[in-house]
N, CA, C and O atoms as a Tinker XYZ file with bonds, in Angstrom:
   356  protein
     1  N     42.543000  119.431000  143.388000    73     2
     2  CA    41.542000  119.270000  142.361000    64     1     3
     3  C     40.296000  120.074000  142.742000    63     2     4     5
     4  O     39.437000  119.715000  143.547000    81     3
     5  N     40.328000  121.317000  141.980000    73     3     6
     6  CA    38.569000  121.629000  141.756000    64     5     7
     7  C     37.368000  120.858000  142.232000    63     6     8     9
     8  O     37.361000  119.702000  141.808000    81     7
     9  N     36.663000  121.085000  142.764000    73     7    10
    10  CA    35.063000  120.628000  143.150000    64     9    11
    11  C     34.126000  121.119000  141.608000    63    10    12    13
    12  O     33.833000  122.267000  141.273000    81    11
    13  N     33.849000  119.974000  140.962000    73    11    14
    14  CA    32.754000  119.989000  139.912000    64    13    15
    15  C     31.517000  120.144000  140.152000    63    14    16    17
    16  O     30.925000  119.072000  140.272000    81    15
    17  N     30.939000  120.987000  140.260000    73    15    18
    18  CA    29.324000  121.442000  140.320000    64    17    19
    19  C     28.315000  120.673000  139.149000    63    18    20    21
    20  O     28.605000  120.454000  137.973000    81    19
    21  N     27.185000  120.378000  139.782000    73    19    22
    22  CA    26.755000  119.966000  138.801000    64    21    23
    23  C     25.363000  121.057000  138.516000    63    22    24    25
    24  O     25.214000  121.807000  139.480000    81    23
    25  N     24.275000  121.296000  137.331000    73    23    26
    26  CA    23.735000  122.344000  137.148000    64    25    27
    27  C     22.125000  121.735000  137.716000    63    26    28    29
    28  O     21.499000  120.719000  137.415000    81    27
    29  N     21.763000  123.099000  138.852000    73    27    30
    30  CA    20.774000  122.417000  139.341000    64    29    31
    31  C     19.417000  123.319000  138.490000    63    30    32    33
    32  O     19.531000  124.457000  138.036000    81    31
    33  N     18.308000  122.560000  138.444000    73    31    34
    34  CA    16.985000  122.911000  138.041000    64    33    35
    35  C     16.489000  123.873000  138.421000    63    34    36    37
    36  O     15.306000  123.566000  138.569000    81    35
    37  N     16.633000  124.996000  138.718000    73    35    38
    38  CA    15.871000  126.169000  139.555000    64    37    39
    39  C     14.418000  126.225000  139.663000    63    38    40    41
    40  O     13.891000  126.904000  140.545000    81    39
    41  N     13.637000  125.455000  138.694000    73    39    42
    42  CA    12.255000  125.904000  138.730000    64    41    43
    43  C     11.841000  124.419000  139.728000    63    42    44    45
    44  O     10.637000  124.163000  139.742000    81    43
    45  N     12.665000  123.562000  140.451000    73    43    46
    46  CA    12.092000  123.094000  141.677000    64    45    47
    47  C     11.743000  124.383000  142.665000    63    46    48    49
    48  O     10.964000  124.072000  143.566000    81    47
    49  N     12.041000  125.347000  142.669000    73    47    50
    50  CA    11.931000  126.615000  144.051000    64    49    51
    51  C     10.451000  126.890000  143.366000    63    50    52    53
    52  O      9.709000  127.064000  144.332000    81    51
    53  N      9.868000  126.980000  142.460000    73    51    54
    54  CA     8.927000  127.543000  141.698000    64    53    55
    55  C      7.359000  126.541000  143.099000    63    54    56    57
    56  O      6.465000  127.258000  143.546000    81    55
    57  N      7.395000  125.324000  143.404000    73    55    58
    58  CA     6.094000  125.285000  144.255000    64    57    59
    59  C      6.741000  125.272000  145.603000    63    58    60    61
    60  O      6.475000  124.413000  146.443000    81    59
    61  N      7.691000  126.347000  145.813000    73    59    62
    62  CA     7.311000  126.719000  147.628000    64    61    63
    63  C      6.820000  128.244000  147.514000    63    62    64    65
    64  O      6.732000  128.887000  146.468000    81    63
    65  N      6.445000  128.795000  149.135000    73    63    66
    66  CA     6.780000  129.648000  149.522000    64    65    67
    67  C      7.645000  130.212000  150.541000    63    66    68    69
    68  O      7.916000  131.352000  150.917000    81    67
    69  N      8.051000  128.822000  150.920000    73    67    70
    70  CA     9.028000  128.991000  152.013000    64    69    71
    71  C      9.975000  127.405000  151.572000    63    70    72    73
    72  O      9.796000  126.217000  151.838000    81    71
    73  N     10.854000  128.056000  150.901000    73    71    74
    74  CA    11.855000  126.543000  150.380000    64    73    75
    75  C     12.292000  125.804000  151.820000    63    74    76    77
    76  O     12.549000  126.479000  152.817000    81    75
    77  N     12.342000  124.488000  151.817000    73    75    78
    78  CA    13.145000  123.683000  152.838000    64    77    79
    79  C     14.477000  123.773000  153.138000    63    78    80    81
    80  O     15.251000  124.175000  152.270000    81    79
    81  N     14.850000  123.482000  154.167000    73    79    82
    82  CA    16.132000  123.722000  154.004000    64    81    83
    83  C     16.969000  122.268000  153.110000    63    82    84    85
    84  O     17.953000  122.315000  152.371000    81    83
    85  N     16.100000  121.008000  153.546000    73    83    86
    86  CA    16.927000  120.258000  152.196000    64    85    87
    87  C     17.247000  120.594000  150.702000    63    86    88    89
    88  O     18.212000  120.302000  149.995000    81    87
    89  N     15.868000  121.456000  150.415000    73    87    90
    90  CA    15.834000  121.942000  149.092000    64    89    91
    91  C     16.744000  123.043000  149.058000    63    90    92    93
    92  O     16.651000  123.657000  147.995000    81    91
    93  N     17.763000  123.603000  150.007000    73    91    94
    94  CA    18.166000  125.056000  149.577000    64    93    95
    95  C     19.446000  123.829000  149.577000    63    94    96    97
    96  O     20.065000  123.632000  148.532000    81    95
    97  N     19.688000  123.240000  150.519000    73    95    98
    98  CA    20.562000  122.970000  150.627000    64    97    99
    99  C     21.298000  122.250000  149.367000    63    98   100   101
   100  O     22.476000  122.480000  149.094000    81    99
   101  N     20.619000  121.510000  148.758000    73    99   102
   102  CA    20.356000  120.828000  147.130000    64   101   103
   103  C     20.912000  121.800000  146.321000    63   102   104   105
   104  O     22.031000  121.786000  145.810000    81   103
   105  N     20.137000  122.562000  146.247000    73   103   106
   106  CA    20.197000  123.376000  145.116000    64   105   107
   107  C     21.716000  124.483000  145.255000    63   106   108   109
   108  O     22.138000  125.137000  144.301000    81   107
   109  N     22.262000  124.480000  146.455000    73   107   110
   110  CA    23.157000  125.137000  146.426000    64   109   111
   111  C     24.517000  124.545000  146.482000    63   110   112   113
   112  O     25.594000  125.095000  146.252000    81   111
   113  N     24.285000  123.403000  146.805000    73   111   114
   114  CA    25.343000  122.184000  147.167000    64   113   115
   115  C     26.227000  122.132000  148.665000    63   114   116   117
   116  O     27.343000  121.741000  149.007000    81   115
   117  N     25.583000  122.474000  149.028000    73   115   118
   118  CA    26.245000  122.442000  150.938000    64   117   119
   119  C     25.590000  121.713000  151.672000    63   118   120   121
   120  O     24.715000  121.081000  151.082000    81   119
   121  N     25.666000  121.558000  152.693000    73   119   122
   122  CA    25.152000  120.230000  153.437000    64   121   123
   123  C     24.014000  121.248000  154.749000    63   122   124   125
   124  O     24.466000  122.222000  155.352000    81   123
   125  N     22.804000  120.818000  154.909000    73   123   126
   126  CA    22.156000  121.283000  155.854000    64   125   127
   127  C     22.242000  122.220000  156.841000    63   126   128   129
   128  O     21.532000  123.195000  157.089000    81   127
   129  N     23.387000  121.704000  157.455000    73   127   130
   130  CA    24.319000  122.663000  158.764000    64   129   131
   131  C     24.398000  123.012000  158.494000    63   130   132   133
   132  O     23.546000  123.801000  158.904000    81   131
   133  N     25.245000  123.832000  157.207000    73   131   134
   134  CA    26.109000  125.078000  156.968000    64   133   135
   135  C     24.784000  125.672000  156.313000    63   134   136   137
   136  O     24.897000  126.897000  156.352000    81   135
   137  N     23.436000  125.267000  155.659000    73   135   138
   138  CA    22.433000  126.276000  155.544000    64   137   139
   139  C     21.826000  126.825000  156.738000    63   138   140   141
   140  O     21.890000  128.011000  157.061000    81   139
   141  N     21.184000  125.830000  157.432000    73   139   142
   142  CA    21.024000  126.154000  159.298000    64   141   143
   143  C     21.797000  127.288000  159.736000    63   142   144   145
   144  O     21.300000  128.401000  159.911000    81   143
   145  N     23.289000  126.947000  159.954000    73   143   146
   146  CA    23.970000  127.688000  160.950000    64   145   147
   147  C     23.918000  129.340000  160.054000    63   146   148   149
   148  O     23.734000  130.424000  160.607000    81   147
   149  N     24.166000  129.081000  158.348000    73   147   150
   150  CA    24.620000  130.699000  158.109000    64   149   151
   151  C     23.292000  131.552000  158.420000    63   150   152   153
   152  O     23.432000  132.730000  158.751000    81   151
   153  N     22.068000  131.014000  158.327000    73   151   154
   154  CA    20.658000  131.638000  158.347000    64   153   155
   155  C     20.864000  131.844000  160.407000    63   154   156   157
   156  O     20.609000  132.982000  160.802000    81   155
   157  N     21.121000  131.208000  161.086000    73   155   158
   158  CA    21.207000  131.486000  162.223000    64   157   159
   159  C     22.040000  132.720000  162.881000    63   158   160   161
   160  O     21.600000  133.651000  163.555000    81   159
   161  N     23.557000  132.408000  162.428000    73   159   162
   162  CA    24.532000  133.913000  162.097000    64   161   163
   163  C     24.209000  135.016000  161.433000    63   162   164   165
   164  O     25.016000  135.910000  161.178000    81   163
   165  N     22.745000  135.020000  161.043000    73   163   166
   166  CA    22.608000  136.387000  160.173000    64   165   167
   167  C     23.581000  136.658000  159.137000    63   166   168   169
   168  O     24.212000  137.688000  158.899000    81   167
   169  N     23.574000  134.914000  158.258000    73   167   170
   170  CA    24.648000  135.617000  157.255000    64   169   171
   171  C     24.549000  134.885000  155.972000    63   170   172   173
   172  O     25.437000  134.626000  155.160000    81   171
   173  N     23.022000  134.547000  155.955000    73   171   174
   174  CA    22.184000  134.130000  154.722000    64   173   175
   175  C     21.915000  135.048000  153.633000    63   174   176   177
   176  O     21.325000  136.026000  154.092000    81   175
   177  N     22.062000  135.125000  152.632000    73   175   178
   178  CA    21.444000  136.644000  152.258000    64   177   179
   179  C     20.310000  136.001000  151.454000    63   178   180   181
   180  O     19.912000  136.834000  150.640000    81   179
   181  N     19.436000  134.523000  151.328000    73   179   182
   182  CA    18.395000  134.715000  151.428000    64   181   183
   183  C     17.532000  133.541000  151.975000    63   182   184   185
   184  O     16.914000  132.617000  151.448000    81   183
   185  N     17.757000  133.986000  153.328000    73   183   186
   186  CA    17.313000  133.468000  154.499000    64   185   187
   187  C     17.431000  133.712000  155.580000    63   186   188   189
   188  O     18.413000  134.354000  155.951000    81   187
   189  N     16.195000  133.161000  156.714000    73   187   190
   190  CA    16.211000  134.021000  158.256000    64   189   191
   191  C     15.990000  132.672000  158.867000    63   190   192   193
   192  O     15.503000  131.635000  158.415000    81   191
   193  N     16.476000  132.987000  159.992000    73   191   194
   194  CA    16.364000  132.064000  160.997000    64   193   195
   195  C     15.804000  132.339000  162.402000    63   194   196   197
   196  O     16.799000  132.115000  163.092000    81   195
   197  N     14.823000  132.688000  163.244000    73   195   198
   198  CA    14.152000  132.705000  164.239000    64   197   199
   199  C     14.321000  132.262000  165.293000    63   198   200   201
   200  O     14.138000  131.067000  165.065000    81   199
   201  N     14.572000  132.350000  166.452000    73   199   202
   202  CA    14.294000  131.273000  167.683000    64   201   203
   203  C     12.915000  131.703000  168.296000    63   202   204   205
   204  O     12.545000  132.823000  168.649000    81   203
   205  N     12.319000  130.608000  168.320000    73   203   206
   206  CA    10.707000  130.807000  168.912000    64   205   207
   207  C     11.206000  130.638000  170.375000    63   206   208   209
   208  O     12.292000  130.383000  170.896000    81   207
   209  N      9.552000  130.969000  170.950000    73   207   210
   210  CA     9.584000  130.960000  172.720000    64   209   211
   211  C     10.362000  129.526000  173.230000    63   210   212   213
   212  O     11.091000  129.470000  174.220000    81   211
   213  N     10.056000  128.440000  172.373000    73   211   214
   214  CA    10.261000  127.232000  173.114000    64   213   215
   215  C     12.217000  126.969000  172.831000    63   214   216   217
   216  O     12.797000  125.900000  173.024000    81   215
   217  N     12.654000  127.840000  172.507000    73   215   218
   218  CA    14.029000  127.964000  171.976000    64   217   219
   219  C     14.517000  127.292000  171.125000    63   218   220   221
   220  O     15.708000  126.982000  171.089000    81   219
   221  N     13.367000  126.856000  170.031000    73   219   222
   222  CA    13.906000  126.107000  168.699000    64   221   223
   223  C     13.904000  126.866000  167.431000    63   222   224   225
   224  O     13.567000  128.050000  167.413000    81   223
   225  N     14.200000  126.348000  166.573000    73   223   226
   226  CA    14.250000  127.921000  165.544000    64   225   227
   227  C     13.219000  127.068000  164.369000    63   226   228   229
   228  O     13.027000  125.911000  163.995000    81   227
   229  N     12.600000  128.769000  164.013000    73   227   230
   230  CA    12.232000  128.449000  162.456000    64   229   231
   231  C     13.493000  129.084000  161.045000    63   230   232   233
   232  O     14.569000  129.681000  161.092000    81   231
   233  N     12.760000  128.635000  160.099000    73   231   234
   234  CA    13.762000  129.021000  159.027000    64   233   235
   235  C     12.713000  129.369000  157.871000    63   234   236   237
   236  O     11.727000  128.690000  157.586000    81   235
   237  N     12.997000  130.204000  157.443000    73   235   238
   238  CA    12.638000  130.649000  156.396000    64   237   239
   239  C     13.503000  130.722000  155.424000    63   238   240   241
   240  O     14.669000  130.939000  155.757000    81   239
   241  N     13.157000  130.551000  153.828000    73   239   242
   242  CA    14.058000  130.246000  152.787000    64   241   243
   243  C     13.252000  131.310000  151.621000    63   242   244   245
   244  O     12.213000  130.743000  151.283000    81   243
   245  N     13.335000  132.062000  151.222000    73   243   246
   246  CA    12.607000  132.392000  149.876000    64   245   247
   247  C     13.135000  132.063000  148.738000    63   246   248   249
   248  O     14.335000  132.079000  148.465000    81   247
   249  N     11.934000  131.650000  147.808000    73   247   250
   250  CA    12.458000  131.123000  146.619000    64   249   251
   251  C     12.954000  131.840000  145.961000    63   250   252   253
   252  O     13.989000  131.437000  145.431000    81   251
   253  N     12.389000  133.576000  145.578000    73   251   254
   254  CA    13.294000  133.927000  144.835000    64   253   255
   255  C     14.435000  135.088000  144.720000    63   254   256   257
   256  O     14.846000  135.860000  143.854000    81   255
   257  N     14.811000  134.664000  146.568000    73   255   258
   258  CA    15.933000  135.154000  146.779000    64   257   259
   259  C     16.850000  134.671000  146.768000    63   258   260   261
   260  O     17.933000  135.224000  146.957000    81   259
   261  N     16.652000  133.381000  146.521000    73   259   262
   262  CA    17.469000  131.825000  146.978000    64   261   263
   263  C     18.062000  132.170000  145.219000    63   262   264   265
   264  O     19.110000  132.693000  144.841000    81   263
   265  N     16.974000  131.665000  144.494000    73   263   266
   266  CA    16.937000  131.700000  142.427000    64   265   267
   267  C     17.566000  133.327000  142.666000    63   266   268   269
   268  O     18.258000  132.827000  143.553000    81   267
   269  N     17.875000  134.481000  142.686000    73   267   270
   270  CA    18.826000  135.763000  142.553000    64   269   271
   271  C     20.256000  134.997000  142.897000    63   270   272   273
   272  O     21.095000  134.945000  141.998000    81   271
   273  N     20.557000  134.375000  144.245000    73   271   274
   274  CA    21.493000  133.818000  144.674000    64   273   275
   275  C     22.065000  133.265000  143.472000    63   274   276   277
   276  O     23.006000  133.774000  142.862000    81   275
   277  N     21.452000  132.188000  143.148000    73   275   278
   278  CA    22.438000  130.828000  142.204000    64   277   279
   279  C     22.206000  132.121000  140.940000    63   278   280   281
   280  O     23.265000  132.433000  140.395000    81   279
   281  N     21.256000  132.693000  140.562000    73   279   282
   282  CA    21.555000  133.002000  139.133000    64   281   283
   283  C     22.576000  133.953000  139.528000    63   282   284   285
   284  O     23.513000  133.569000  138.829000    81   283
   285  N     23.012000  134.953000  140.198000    73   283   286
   286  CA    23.989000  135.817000  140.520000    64   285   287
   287  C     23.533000  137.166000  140.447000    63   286   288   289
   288  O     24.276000  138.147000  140.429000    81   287
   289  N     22.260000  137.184000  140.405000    73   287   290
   290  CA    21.427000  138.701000  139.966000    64   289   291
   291  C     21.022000  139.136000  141.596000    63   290   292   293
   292  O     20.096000  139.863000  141.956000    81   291
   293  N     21.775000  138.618000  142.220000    73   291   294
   294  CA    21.098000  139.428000  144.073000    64   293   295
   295  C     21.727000  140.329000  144.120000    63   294   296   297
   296  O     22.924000  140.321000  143.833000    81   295
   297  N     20.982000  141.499000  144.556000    73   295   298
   298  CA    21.193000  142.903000  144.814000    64   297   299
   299  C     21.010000  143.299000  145.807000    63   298   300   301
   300  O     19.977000  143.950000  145.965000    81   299
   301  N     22.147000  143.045000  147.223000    73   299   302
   302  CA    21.960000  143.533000  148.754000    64   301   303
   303  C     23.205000  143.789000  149.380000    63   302   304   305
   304  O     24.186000  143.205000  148.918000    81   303
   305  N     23.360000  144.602000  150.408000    73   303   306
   306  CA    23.979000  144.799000  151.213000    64   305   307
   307  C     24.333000  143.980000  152.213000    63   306   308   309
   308  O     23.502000  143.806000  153.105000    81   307
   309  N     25.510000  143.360000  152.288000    73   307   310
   310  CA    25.638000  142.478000  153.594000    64   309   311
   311  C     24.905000  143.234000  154.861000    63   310   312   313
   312  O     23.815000  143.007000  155.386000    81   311
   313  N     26.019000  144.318000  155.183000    73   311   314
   314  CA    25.338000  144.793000  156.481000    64   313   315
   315  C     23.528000  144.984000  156.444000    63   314   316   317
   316  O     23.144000  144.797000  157.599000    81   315
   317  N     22.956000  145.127000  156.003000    73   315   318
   318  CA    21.647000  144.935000  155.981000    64   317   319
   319  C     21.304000  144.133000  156.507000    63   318   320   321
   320  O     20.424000  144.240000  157.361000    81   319
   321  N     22.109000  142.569000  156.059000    73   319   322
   322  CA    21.266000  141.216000  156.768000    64   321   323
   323  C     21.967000  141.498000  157.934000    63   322   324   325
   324  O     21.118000  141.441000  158.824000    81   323
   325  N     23.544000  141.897000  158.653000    73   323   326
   326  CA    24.044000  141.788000  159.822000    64   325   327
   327  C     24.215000  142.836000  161.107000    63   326   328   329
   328  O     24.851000  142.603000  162.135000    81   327
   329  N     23.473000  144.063000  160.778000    73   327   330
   330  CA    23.547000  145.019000  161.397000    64   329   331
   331  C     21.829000  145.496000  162.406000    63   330   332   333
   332  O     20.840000  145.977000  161.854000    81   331
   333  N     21.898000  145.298000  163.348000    73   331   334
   334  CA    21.019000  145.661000  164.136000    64   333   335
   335  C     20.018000  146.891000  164.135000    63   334   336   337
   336  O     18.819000  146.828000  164.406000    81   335
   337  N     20.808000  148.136000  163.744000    73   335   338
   338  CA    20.229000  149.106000  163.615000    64   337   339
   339  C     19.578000  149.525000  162.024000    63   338   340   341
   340  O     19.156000  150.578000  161.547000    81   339
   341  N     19.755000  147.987000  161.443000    73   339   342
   342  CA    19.326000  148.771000  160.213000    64   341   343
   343  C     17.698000  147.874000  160.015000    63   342   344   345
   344  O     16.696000  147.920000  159.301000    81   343
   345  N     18.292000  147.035000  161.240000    73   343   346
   346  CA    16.133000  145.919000  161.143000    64   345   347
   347  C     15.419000  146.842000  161.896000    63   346   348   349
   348  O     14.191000  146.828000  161.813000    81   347
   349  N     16.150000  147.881000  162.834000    73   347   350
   350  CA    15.000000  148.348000  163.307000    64   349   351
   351  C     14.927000  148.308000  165.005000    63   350   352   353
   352  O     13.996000  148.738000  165.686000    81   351
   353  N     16.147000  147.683000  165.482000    73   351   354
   354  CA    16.123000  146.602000  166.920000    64   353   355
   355  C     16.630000  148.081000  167.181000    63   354   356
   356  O     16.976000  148.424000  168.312000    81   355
């Protein structure tokens, strides 16, 4: 049996600038971890994940890369988010 989606509100992303990860996670229907870990793998396409000095991570979420995502209008290159030489490292 199919998994039924249900249709989420997009203009909750409208008062962040940096969406939560509960809120991405909501809005996309996956559970926390799997937003965490893909932003950690470099394999968010709209989201980053950081490890600071103290070896905990930040996360960043943009809203309206997140809203391209669900509406289906994102325009990127995987390797972009996964390739080293193309951030610059």
């Amino acid at each position: 049996m199919q998994k039924k989606y249900e249709k989420i509100d997009l203009s909750i992303l409208d008062k962040y600038s940096n969406v939560p990860v509960a809120v991405a996670a909501k809005v996309t229907q996956k559970n926390e971890v799997f937003i965490r870990q893909t932003m950690k793998d470099g394999r968010c396409p709209f989201g980053i994940a950081t490890k600071t000095a103290d070896k905990s991570w930040d996360f960043h979420i943009s809203p309206g890369m997140l809203r391209a995502y669900m509406n289906g209008t994102m325009c990127i290159q995987f390797n972009q988010l996964t390739d080293p030489s193309y951030m610059g490292y």
